[in-house]
N, C-alpha and C positions, 0 to 999 in steps of 0.2 A: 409380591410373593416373598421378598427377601426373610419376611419376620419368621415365616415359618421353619424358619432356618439354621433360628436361633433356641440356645438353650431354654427350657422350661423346667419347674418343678413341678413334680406330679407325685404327692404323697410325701415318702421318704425317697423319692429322688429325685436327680437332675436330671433329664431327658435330652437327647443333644438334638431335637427338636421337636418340632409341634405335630407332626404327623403319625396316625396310626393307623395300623393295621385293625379293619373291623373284623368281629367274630363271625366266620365264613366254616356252616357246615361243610365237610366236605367227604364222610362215610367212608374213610379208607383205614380204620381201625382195625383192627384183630377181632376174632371172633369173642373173646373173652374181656373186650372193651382197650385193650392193651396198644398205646398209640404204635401203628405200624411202621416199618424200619424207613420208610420212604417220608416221614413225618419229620425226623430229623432234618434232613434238605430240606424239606418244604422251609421249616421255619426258620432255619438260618439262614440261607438265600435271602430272606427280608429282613435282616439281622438290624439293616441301617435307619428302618423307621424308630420315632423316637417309643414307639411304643407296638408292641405286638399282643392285641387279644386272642385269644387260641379259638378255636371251634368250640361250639358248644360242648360239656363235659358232664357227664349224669354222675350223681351223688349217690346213687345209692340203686341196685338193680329195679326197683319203682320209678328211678327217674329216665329211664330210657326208652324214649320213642321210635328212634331209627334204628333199621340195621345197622350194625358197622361204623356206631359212633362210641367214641372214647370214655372210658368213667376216668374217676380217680379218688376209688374207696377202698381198692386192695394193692397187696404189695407187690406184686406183676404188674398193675396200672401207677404205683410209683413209680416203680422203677424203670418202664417204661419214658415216662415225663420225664423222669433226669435226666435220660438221653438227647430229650427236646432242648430242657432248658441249658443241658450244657454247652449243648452246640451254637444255640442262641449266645449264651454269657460269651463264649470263643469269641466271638464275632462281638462285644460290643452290645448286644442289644439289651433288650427289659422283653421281660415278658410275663403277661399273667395268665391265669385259667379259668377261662369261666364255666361258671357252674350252672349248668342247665337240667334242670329238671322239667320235663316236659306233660307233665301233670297226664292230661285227656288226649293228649296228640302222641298217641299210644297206641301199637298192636300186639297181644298174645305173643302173636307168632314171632315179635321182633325181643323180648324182651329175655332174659337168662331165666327167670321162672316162670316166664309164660301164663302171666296173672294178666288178668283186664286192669288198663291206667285206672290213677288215681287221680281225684281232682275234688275240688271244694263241691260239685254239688253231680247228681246222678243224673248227666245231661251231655247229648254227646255232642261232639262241635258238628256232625252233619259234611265229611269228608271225607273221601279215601285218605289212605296210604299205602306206601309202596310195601311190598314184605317180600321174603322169598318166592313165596306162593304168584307175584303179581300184586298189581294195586286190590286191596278191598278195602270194603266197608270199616271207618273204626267203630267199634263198639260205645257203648254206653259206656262210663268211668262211672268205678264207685265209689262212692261219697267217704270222705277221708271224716273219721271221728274226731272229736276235740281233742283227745289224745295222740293222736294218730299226726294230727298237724303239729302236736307241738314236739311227738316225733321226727316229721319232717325239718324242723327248724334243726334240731339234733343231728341229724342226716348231713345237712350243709356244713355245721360248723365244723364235721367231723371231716369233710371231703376239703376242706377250707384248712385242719390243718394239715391234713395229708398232700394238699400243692403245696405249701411249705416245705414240708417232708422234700416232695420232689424237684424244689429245687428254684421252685415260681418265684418271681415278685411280688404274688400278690395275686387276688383272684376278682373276678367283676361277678356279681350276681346277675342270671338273666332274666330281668322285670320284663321282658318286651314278647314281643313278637307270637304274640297266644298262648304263651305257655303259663305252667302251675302260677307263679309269680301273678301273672295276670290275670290268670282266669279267678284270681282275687278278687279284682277288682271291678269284674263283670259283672251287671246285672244278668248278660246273658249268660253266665257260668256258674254262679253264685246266687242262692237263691236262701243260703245257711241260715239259722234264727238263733246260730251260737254267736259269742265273742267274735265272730270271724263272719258274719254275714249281717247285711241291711246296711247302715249308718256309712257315709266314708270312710269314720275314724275305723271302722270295724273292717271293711272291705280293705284296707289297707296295711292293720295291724299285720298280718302276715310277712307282706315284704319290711316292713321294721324291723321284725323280732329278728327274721331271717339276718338282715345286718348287722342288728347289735348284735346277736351270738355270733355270727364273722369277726367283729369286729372284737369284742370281747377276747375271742379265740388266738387269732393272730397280728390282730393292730387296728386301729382303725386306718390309717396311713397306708394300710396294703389289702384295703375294703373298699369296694366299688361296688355301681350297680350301674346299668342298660333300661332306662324303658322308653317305650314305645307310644306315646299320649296320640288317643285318637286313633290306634288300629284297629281293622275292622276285621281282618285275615281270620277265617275258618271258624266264623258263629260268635266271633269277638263284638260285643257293644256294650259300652262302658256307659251308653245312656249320655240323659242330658246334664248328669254331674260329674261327667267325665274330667272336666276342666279343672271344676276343683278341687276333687280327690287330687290328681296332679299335686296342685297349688300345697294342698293342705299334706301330700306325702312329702313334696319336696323341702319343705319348711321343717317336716319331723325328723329327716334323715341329716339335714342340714347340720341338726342337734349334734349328728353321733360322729361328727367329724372326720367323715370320711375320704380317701384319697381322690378321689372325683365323680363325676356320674356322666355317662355317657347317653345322650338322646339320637336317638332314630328320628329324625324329623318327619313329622306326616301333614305338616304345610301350614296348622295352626299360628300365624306368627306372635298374635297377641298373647297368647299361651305360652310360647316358649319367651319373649320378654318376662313376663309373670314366671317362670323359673329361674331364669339367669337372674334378676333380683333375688330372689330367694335363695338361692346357695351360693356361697360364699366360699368353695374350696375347687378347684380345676371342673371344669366345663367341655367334654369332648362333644363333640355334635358330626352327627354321621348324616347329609341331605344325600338319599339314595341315588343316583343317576345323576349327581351334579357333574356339570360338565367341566373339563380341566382349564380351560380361562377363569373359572371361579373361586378357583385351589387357592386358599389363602385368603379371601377378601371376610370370611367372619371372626378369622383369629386379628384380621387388619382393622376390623371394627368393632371388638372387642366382644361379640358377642359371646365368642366361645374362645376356648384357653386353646384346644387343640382339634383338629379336623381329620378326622375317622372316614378311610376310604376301602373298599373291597374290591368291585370285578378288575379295578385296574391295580392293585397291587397283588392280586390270585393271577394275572397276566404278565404284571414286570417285576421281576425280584429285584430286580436295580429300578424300581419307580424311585425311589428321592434319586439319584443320580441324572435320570432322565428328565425329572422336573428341575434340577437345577441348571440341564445345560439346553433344556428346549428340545429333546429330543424325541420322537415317534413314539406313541404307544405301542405295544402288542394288542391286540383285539383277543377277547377273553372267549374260550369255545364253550360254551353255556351247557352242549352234549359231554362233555369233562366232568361239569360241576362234584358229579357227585360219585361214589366207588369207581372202580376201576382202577388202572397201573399208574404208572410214571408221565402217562402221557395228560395236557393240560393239566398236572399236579408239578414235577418238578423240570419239564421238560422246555417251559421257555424262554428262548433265549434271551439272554443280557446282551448289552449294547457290543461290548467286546467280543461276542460270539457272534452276532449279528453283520459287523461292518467285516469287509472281507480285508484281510491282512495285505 
């Protein structure tokens, strides 16, 4: 585990190690998207990973799904972040913001204009969500024009440089976990007969474009992306050329020389070898539930550059501390996860609260 321990570069920086903090919703934003006063602690308490991805972050009032998740398109949701990143930078840390637009995984009732989500094609994923009201049904999304997508692409670069603005390192695009990004690449989301539907090269153009205008906008160096190869969560199926859309996006993004890309592993392993040959710039890899004897053995075998962890550092804000000296987890309370106070957000204790004086 020593290596992990060691400096890395990631982008335009040196990281004073290999460990990051994965992007972990956690709905405890302000009513008007503005990250809440308790977000400050949150993220500098983990100030000493070498890298902190933020919570999902909508771009634009279309790109928000949850209640009580954070944007950052206006200047109350700057000025919000700066509070983050400043307390972060205090403390030593990096941090970026990722930008999540959540296409079809969307309700009215959650959203600042209370329009039905957007998404590439007029097909719903077939899942509740939670709203004030209670879980219901999400609706049908409707189908984003050609125009309208390559507004969205507009929407990113503009929330891309507004984390700037506030203060970011840098921001990660979210390719993964079902959302608009994805449901790109979905046969079962995507059914378009534009530029942006049928073919791989076409089902994939989106998250491109969406990078180079990032990339474009504020560096390529402080542009990232997250996906997810092989999710199936909420109507997700990417078919049987799932693999090589993969293959053939990560080859394309490769191009635009980006600061790294982070994978959600979903078990594929000859698949995620067929990436790591293909990009050539920092490699995060996030294996969901890996257990902490394993911490470190794919940055020790070079697979990945850096290794992306959640319930246990949303549980130990001193986890590098405790993985250096072998010390006890906290166990993560899962009823926490999501809105609520202080409590399972910035309430557990570090080793030095923990051990009695």
């Amino acid at each position: 585990m020593d290596q992990v321990f060691t400096p890395v570069r990631v982008g335009r920086y040196i990281l004073p190690n290999h460990l990051v903090m994965a992007p972990m919703t956690r709905s405890r934003a302000e009513p008007d998207g503005t990250p809440g006063a308790l977000a400050v602690e949150y993220y500098a308490q983990r100030a000493d990973l070498g890298l902190i991805v933020t919570e999902g972050t909508q771009p634009s009032d279309d790109g928000q799904g949850y209640l009580t998740t954070p944007g950052i398109y206006t200047d109350a949701q700057v000025a919000g972040w700066r509070k983050v990143t400043s307390a972060a930078h205090a403390k030593g840390g990096h941090i970026v913001i990722q930008l999540m637009h959540a296409g079809r995984m969307s309700h009215p009732d959650n959203t600042p204009h209370h329009r039905q989500g957007v998404a590439p094609s007029a097909i719903a994923p077939g899942t509740p969500m939670f709203t004030a009201k209670g879980m219901q049904d999400i609706p049908a999304p409707r189908a984003l024009t050609t125009d309208e997508v390559r507004q969205t692409v507009t929407d990113f670069r503009h929330a891309a440089r507004r984390a700037i603005e506030a203060g970011a390192d840098g921001v990660e695009i979210h390719g993964a976990n079902a959302y608009l990004v994805q449901q790109f690449f979905a046969p079962s989301a995507n059914v378009r007969t534009d530029e942006y539907g049928g073919s791989i090269a076409n089902r994939a153009r989106f998250a491109i474009e969406v990078a180079a205008a990032i990339a474009d906008e504020i560096g390529a160096d402080r542009t990232a992306i997250r996906l997810s190869p092989g999710t199936t969560m909420w109507g997700i199926d990417e078919g049987a050329e799932g693999p090589d859309l993969y293959r053939y996006l990560v080859a394309e993004l490769d191009k635009l020389g980006l600061a790294y890309l982070h994978i959600m592993h979903q078990g594929n392993e000859s698949l995620l070898a067929d990436i790591r040959e293909r990009w050539k710039q920092a490699l995060i890899l996030n294996r969901p539930g890996r257990p902490r004897e394993q911490i470190g053995a794919d940055v020790a075998s070079g697979l990945a550059d850096l290794e992306a962890y959640g319930q246990m550092v949303l549980a130990n804000p001193d986890f590098v501390a405790r993985l250096k000296t072998n010390a006890p987890m906290n166990d993560a309370d899962r009823t926490t996860f999501f809105g609520g106070t202080a409590r399972g957000y910035t309430d557990y204790p570090a080793l030095s609260e923990a051990v009695p004086a």
